[in-house]
KEDO-127143 format. One record per atom (N, C-alpha, C): residue in three letters; x, y, z; atom name. Coordinates in pm, whole numbers, plus 50000, padded with zeros to 5 digits. Example, Ala and Ser with C-alpha at 12.3 -4.5 7.8 and 13.67 -1.06 7.14 Angstrom:
BEGIN
<"ALA" <51319 49431 50780> "N"> <"ALA" <51230 49550 50780> "CA"> <"ALA" <51320 49670 50780> "C"> <"SER" <51285 49775 50708> "N"> <"SER" <51367 49894 50714> "CA"> <"SER" <51290 50003 50787> "C"> 
***
This chain:
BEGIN
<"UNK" <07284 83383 15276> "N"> <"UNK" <07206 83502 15304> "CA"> <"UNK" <07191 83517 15454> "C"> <"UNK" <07237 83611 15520> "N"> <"UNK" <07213 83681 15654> "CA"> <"UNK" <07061 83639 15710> "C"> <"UNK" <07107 83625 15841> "N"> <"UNK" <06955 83584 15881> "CA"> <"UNK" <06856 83771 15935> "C"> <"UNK" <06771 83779 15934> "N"> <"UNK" <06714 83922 15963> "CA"> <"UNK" <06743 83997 15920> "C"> <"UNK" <06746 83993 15754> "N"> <"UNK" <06805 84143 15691> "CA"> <"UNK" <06632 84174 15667> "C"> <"UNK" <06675 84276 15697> "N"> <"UNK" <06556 84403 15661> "CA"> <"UNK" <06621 84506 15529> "C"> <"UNK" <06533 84483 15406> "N"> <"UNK" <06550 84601 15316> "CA"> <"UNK" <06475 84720 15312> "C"> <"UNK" <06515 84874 15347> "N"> <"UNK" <06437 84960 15363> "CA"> <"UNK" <06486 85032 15279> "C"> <"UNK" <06411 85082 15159> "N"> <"UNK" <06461 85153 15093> "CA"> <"UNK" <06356 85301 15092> "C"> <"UNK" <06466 85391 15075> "N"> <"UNK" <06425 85549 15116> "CA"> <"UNK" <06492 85619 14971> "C"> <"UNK" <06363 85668 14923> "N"> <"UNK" <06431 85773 14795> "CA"> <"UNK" <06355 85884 14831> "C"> <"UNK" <06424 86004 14775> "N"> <"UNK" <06396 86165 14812> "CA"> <"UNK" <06286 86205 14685> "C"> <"UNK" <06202 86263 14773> "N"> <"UNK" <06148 86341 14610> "CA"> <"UNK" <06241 86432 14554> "C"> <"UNK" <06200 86475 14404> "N"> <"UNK" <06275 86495 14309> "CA"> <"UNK" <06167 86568 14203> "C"> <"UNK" <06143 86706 14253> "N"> <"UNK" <06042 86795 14153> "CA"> <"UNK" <06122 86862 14069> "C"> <"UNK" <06058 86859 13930> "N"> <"UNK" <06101 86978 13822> "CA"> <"UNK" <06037 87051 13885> "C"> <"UNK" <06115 87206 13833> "N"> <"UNK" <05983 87324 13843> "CA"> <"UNK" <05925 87325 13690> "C"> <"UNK" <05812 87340 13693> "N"> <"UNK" <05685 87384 13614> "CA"> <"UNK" <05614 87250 13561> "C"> <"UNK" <05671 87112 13622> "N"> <"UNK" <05620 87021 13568> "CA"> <"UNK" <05475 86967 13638> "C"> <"UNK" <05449 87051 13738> "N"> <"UNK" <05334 86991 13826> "CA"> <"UNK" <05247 87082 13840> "C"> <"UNK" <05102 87085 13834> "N"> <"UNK" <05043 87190 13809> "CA"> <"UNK" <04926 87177 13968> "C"> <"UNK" <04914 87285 14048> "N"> <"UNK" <04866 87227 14156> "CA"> <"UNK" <04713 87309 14165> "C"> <"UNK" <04601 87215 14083> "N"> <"UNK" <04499 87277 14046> "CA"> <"UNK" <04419 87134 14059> "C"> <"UNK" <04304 87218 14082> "N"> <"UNK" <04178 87110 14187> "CA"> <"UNK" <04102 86997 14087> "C"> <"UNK" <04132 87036 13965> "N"> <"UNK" <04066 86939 13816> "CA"> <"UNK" <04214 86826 13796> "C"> <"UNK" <04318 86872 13828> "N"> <"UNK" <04409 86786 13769> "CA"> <"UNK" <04489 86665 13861> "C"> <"UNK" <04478 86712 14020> "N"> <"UNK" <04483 86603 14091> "CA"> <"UNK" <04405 86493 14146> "C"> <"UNK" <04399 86394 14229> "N"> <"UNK" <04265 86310 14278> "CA"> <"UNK" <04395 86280 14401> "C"> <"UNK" <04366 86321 14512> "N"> <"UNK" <04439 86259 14628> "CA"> <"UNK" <04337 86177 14726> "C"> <"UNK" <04410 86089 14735> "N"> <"UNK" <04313 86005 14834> "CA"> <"UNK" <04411 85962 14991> "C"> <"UNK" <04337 85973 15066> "N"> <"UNK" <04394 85930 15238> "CA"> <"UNK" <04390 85784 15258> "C"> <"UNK" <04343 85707 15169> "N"> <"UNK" <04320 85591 15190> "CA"> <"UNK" <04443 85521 15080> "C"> <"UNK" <04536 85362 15172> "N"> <"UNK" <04601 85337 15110> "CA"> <"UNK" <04522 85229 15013> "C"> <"UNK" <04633 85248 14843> "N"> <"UNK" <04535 85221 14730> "CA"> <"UNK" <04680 85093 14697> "C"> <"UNK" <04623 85002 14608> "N"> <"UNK" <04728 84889 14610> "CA"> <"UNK" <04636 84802 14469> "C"> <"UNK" <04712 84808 14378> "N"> <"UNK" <04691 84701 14248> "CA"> <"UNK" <04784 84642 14197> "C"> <"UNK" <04786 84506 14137> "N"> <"UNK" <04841 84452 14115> "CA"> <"UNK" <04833 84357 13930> "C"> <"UNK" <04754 84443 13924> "N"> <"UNK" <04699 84381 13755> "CA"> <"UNK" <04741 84511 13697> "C"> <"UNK" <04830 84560 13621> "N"> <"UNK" <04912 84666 13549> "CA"> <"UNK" <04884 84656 13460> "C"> <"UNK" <04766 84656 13388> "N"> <"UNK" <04740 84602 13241> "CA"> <"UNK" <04703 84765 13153> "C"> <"UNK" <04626 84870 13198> "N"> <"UNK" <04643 84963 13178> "CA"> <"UNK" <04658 85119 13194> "C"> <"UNK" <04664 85187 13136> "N"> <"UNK" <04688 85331 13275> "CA"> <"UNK" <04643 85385 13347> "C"> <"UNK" <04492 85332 13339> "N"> <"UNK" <04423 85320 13450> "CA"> <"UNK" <04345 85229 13538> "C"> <"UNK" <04455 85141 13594> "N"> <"UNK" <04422 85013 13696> "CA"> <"UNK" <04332 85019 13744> "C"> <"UNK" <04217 84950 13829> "N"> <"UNK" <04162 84922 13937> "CA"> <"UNK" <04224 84895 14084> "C"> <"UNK" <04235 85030 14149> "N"> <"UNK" <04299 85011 14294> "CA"> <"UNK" <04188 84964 14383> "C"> <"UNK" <04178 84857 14476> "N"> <"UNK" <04081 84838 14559> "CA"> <"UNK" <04114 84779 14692> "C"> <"UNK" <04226 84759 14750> "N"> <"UNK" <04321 84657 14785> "CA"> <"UNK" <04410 84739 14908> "C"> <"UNK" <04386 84766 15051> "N"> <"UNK" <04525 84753 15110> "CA"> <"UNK" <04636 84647 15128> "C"> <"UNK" <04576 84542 15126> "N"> <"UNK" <04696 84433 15153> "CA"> <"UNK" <04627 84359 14999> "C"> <"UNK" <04711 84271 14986> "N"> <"UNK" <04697 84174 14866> "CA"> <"UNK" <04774 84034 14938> "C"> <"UNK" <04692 83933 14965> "N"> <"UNK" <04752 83753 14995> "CA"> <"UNK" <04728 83656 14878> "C"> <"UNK" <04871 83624 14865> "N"> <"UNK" <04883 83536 14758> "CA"> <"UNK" <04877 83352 14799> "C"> <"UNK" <04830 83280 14724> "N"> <"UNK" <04920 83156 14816> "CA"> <"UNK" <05002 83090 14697> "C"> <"UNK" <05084 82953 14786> "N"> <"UNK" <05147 82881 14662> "CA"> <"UNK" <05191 82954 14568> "C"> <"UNK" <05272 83072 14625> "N"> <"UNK" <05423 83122 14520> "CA"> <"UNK" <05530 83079 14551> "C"> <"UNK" <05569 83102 14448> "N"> <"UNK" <05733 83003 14399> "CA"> <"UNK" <05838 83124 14489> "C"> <"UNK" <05960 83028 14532> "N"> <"UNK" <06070 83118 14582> "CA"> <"UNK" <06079 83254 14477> "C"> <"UNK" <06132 83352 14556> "N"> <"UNK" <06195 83506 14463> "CA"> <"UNK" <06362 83454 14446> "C"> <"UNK" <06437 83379 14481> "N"> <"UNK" <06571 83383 14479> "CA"> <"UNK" <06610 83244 14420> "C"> <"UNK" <06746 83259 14343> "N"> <"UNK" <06781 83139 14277> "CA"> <"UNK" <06888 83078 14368> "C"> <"UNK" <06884 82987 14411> "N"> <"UNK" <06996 82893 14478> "CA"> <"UNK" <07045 82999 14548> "C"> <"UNK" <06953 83046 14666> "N"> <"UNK" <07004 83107 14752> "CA"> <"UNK" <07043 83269 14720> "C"> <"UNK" <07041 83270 14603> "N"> <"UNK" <07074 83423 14551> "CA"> <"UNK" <06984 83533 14533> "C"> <"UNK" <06978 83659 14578> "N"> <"UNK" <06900 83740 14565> "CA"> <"UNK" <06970 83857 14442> "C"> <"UNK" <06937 83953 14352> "N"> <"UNK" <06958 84048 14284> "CA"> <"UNK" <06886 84132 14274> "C"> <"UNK" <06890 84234 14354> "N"> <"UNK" <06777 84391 14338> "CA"> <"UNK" <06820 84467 14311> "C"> <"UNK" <06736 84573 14239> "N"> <"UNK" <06774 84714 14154> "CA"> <"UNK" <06665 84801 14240> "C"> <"UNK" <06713 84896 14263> "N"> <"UNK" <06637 85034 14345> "CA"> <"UNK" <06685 85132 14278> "C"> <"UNK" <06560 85194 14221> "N"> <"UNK" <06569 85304 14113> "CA"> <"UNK" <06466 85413 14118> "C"> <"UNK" <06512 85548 14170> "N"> <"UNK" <06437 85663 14155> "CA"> <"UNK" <06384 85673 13988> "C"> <"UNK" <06304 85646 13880> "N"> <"UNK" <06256 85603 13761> "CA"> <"UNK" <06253 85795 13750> "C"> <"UNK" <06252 85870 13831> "N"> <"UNK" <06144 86055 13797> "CA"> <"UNK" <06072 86034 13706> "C"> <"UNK" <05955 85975 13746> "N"> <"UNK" <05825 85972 13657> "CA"> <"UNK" <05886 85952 13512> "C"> <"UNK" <05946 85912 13466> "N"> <"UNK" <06028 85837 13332> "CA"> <"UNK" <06063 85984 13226> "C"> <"UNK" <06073 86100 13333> "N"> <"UNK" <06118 86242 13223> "CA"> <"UNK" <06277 86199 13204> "C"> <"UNK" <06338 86103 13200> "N"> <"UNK" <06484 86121 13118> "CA"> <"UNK" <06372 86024 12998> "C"> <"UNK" <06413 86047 12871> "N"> <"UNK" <06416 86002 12715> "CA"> <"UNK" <06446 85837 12730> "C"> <"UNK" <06577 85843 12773> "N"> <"UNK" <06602 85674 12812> "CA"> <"UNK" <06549 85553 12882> "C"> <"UNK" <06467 85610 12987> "N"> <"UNK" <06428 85547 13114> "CA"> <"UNK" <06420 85389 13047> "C"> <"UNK" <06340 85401 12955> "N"> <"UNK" <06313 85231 12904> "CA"> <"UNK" <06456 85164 12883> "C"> <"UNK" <06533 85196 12845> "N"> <"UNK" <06674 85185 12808> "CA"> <"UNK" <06755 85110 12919> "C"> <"UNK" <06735 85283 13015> "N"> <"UNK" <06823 85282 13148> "CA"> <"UNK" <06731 85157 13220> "C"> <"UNK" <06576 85122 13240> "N"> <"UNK" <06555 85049 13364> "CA"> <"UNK" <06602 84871 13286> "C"> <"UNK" <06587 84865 13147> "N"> <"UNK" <06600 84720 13103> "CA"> <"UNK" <06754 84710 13129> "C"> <"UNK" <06884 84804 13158> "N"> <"UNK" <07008 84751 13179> "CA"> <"UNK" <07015 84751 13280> "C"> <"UNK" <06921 84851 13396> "N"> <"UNK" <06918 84839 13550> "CA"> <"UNK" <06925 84678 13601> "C"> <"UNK" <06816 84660 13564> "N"> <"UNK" <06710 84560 13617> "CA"> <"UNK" <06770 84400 13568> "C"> <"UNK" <06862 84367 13480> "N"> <"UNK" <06891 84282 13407> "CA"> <"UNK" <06989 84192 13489> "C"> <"UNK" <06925 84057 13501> "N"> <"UNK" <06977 83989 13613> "CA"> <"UNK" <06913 83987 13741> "C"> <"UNK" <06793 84072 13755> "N"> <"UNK" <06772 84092 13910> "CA"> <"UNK" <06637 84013 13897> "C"> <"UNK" <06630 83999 14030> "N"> <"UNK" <06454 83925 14054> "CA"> <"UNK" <06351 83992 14139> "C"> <"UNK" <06435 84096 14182> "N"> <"UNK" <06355 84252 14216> "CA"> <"UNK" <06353 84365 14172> "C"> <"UNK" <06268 84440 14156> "N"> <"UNK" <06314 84592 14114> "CA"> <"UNK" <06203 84675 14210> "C"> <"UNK" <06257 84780 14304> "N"> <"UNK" <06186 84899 14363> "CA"> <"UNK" <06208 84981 14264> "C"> <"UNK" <06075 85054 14212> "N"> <"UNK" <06070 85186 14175> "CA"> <"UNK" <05980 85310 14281> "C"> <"UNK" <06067 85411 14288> "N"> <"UNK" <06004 85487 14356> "CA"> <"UNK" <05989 85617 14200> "C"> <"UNK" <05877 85696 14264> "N"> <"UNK" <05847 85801 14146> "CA"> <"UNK" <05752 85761 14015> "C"> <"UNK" <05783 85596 14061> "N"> <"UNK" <05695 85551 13892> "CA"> <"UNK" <05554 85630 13880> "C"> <"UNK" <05523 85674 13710> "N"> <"UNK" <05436 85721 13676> "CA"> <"UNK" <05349 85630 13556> "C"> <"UNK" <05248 85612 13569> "N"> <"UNK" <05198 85488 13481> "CA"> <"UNK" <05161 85549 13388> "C"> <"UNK" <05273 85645 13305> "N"> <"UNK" <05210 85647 13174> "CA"> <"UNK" <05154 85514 13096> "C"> <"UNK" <05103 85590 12971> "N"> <"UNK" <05120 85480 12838> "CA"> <"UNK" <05238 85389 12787> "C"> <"UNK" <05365 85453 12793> "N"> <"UNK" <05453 85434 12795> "CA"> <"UNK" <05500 85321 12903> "C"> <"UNK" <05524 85352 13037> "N"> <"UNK" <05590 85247 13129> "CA"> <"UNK" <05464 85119 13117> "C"> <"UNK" <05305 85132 13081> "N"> <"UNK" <05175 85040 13090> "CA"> <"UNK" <05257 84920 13014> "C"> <"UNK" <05242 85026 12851> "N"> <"UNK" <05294 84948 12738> "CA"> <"UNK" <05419 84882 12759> "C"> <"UNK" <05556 84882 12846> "N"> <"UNK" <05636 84813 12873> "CA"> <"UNK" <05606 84704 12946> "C"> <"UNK" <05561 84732 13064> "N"> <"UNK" <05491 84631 13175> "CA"> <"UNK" <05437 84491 13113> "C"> <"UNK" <05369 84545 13016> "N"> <"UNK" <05267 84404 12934> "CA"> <"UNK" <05384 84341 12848> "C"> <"UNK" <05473 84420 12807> "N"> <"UNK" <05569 84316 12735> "CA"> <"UNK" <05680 84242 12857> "C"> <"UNK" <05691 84282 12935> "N"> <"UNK" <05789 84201 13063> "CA"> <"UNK" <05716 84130 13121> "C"> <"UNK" <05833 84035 13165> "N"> <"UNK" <05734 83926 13239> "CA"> <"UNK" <05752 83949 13362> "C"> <"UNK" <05789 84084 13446> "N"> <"UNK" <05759 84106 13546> "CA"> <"UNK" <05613 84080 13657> "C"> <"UNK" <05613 84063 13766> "N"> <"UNK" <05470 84037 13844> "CA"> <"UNK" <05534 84176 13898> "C"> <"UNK" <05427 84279 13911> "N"> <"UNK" <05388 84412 13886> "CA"> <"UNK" <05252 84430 14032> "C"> <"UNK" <05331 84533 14163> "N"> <"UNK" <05245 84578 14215> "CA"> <"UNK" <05304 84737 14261> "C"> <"UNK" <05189 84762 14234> "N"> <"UNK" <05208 84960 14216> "CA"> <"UNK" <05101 84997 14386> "C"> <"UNK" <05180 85076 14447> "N"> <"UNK" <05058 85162 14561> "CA"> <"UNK" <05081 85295 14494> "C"> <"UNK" <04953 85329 14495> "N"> <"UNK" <04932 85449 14456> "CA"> <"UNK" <04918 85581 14523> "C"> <"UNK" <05019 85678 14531> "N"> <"UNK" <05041 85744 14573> "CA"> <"UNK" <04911 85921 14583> "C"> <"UNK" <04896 85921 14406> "N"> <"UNK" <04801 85992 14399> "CA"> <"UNK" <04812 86025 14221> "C"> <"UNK" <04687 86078 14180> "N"> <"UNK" <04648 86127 14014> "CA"> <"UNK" <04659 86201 13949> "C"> <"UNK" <04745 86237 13868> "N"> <"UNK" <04763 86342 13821> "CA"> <"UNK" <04703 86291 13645> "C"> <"UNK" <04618 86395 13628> "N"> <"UNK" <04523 86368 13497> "CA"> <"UNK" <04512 86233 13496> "C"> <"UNK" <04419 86202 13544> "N"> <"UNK" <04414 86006 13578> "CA"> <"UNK" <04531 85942 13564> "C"> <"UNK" <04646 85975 13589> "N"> <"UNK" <04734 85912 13569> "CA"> <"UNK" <04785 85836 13725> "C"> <"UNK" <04822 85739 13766> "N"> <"UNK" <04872 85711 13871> "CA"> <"UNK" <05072 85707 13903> "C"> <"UNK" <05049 85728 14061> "N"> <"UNK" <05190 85799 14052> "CA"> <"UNK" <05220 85743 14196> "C"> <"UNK" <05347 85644 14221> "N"> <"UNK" <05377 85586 14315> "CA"> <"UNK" <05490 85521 14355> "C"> <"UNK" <05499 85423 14437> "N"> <"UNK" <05581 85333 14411> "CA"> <"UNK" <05556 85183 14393> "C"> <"UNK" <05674 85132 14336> "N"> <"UNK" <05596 84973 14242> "CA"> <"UNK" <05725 84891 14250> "C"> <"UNK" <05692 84796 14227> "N"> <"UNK" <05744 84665 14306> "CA"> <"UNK" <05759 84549 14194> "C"> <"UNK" <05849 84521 14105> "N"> <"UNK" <05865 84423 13947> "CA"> <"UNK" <05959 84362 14035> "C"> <"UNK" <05903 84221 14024> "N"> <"UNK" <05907 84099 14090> "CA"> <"UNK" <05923 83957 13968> "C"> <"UNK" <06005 83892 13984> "N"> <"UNK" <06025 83744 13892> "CA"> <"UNK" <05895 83657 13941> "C"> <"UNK" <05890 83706 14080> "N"> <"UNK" <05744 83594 14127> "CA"> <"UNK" <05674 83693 14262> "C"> <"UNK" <05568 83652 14266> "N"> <"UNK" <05431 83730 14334> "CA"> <"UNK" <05522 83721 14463> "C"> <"UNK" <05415 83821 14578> "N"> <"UNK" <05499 83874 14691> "CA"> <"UNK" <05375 83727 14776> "C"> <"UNK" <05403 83708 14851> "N"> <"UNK" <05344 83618 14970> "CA"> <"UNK" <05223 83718 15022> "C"> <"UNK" <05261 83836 15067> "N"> <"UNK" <05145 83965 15067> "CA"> <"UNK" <05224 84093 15076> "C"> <"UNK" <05156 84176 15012> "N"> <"UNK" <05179 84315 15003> "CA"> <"UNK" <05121 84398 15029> "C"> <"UNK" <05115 84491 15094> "N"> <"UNK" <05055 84595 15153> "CA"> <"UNK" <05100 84752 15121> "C"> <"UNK" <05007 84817 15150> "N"> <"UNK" <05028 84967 15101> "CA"> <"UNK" <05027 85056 15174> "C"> <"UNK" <05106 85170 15160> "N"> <"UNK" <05093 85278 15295> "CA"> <"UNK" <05122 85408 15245> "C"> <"UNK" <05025 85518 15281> "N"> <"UNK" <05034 85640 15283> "CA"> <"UNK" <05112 85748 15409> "C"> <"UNK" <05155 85854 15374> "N"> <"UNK" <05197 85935 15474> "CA"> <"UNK" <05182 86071 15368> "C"> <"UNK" <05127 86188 15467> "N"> <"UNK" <05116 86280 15362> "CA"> <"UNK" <05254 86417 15372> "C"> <"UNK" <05235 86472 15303> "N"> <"UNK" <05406 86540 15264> "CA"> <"UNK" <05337 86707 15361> "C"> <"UNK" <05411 86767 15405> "N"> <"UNK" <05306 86875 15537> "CA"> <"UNK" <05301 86965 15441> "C"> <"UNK" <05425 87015 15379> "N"> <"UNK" <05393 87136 15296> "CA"> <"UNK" <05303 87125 15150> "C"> <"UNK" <05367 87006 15103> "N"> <"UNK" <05273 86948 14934> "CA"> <"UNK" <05163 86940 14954> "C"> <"UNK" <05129 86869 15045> "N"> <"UNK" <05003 86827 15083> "CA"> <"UNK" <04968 86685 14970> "C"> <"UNK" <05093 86615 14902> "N"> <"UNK" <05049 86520 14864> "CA"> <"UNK" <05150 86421 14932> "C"> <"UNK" <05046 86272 14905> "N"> <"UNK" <05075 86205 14977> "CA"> <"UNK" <05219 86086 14920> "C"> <"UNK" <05282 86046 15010> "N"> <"UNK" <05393 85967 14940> "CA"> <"UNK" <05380 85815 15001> "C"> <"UNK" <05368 85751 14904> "N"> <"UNK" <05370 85592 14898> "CA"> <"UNK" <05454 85516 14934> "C"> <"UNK" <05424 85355 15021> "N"> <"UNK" <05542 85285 15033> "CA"> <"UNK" <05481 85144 14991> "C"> <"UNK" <05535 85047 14956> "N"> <"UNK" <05511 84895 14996> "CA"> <"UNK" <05575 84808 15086> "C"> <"UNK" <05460 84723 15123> "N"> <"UNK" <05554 84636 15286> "CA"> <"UNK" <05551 84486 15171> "C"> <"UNK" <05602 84433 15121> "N"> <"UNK" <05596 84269 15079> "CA"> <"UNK" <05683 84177 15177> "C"> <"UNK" <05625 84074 15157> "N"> <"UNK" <05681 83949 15216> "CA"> <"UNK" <05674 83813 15098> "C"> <"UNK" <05812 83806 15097> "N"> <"UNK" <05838 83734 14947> "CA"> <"UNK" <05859 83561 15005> "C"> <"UNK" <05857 83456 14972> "N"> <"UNK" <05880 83368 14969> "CA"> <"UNK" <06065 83308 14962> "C"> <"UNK" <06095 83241 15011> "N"> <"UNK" <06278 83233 14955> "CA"> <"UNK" <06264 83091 14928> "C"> <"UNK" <06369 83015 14902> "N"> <"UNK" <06395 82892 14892> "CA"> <"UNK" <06467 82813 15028> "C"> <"UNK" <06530 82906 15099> "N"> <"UNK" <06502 82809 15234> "CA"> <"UNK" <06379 82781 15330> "C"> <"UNK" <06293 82829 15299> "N"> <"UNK" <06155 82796 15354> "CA"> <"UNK" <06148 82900 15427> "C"> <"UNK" <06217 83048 15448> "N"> <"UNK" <06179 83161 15518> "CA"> <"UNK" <06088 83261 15401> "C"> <"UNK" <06065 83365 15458> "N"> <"UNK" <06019 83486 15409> "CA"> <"UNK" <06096 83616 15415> "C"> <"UNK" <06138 83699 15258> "N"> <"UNK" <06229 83784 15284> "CA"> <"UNK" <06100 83931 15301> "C"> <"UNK" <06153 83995 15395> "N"> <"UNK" <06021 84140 15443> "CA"> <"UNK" <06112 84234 15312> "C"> <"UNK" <06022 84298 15276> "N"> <"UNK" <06113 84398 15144> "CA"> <"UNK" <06003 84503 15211> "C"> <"UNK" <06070 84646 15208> "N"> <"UNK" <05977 84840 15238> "CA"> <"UNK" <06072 84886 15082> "C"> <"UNK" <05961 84936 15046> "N"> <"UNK" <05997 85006 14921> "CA"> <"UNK" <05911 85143 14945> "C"> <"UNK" <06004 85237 14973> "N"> <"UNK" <05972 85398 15001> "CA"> <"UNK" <05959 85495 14965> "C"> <"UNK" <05874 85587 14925> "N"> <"UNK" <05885 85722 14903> "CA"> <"UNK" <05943 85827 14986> "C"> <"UNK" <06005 85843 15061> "N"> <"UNK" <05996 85896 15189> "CA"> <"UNK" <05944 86098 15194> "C"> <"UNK" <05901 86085 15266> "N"> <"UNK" <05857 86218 15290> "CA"> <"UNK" <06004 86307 15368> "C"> <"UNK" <06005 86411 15253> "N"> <"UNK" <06133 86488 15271> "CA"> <"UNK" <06116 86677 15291> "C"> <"UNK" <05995 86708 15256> "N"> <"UNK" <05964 86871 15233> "CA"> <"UNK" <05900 86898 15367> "C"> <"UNK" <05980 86912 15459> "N"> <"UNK" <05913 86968 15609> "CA"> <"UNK" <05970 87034 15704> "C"> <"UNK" <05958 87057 15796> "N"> <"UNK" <06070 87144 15892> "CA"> <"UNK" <06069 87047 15989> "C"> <"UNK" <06210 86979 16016> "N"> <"UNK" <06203 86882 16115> "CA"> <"UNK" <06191 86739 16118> "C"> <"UNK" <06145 86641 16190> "N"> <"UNK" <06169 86544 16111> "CA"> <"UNK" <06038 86470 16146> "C"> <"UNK" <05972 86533 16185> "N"> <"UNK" <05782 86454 16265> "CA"> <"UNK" <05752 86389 16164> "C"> <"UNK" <05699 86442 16072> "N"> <"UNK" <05666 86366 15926> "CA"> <"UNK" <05739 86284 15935> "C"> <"UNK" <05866 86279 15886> "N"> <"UNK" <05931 86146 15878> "CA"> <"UNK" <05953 86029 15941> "C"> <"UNK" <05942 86084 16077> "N"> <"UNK" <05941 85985 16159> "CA"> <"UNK" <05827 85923 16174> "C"> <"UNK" <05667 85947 16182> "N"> <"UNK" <05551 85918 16125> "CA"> <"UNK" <05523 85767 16096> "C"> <"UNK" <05593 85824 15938> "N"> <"UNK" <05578 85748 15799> "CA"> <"UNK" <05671 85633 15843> "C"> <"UNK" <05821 85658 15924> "N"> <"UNK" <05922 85522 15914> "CA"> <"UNK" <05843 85432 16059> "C"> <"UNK" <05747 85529 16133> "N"> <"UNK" <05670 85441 16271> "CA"> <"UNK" <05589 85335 16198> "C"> <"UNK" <05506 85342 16121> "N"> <"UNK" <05446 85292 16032> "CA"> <"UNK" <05520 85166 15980> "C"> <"UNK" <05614 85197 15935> "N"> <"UNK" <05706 85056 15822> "CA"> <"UNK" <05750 84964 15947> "C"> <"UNK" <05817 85033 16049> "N"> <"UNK" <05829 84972 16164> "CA"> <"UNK" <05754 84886 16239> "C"> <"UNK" <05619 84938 16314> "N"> <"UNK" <05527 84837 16335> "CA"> <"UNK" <05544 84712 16248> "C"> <"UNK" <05531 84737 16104> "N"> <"UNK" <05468 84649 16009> "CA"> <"UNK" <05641 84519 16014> "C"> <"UNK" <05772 84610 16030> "N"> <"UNK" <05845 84481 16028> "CA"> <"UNK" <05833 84450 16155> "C"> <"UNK" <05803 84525 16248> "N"> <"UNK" <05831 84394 16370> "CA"> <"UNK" <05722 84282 16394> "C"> <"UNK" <05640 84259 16296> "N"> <"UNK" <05559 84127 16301> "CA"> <"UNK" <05619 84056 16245> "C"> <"UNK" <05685 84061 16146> "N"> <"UNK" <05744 83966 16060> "CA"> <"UNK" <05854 83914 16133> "C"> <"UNK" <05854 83775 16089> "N"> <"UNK" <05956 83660 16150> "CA"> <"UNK" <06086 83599 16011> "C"> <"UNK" <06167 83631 16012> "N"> <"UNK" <06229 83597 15862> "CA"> <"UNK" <06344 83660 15859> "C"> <"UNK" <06373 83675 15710> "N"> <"UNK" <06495 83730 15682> "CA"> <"UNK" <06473 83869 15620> "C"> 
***
């Protein structure tokens, strides 16, 4: 494994029309970054910008890493359960960007033995909507970050983790929403100033 790899992963939003309803009872946006890690049901307890773990086990087997990065669109294909268990199969990471915590993806979660951390992006009918992070083993720490979208006016989620390896380093993983609906690229650049700061502390791979 390369020494100083940085994984940054960037997915585009991806709206149906008529699937989002932009009315003052059905959203909950918050400016503050939200971060849980107990996925038990569809409506978590977020309380958390960073989360520190100690005494976790390496993420990689004999040196090997396997990740899946998957735009999920809030799980509107029929298959998604289908498509993410052949995605994901073999890997000891999975980025989802778009995840939506129905009943549906909750009720999967509890049957995988994934370690499960979601930042929450924002609520739609209490539902949470973000990006999430299914892990073989806990992150070393994870952190959460907001940037808001200029025209949506909602906000898009990222995670910063720092995973444990088996050579005694730490791999930095950004798992992104990226903000894409704007004129120009300020927003964007923003949101990637942000991920930036956060890798140049890190010492690792």
């Amino acid at each position: 494994m390369a020494r100083y790899i940085r994984i940054l992963i960037v997915a585009g939003v991806l709206l149906a029309a008529g699937t989002i309803s932009f009315t003052e009872w059905s959203f909950k946006v918050t400016q503050t970054p939200e971060l849980a890690t107990d996925i038990k049901t569809v409506v978590p307890e977020y309380s958390y910008n960073c989360i520190t773990k100690q005494g976790v086990l390496p993420l990689d087997v004999d040196g090997k890493l396997h990740v899946t990065v998957w735009n999920i669109y809030k799980q509107q294909r029929d298959n998604w359960q289908e498509a993410l268990q052949e995605y994901s199969a073999g890997s000891q990471l999975v980025l989802l960007q778009e995840a939506n915590l129905t009943t549906g993806l909750a009720d999967y979660l509890r049957s995988a033995s994934w370690q499960v951390t979601m930042a929450n992006a924002f609520k739609f009918l209490d539902t949470s909507a973000g990006v999430m992070n299914l892990s073989k083993t806990s992150a070393n720490k994870t952190c959460a970050y907001l940037s808001m979208e200029p025209w949506l006016r909602l906000p898009k989620s990222a995670l910063f983790a720092r995973y444990q390896l088996s050579n005694g380093q730490e791999l930095a993983v950004v798992n992104l929403h990226g903000v894409n609906f704007t004129v120009g690229v300020e927003e964007y650049e923003e949101q990637m100033v942000k991920l930036e700061r956060a890798l140049a502390t890190h010492s690792g791979q």
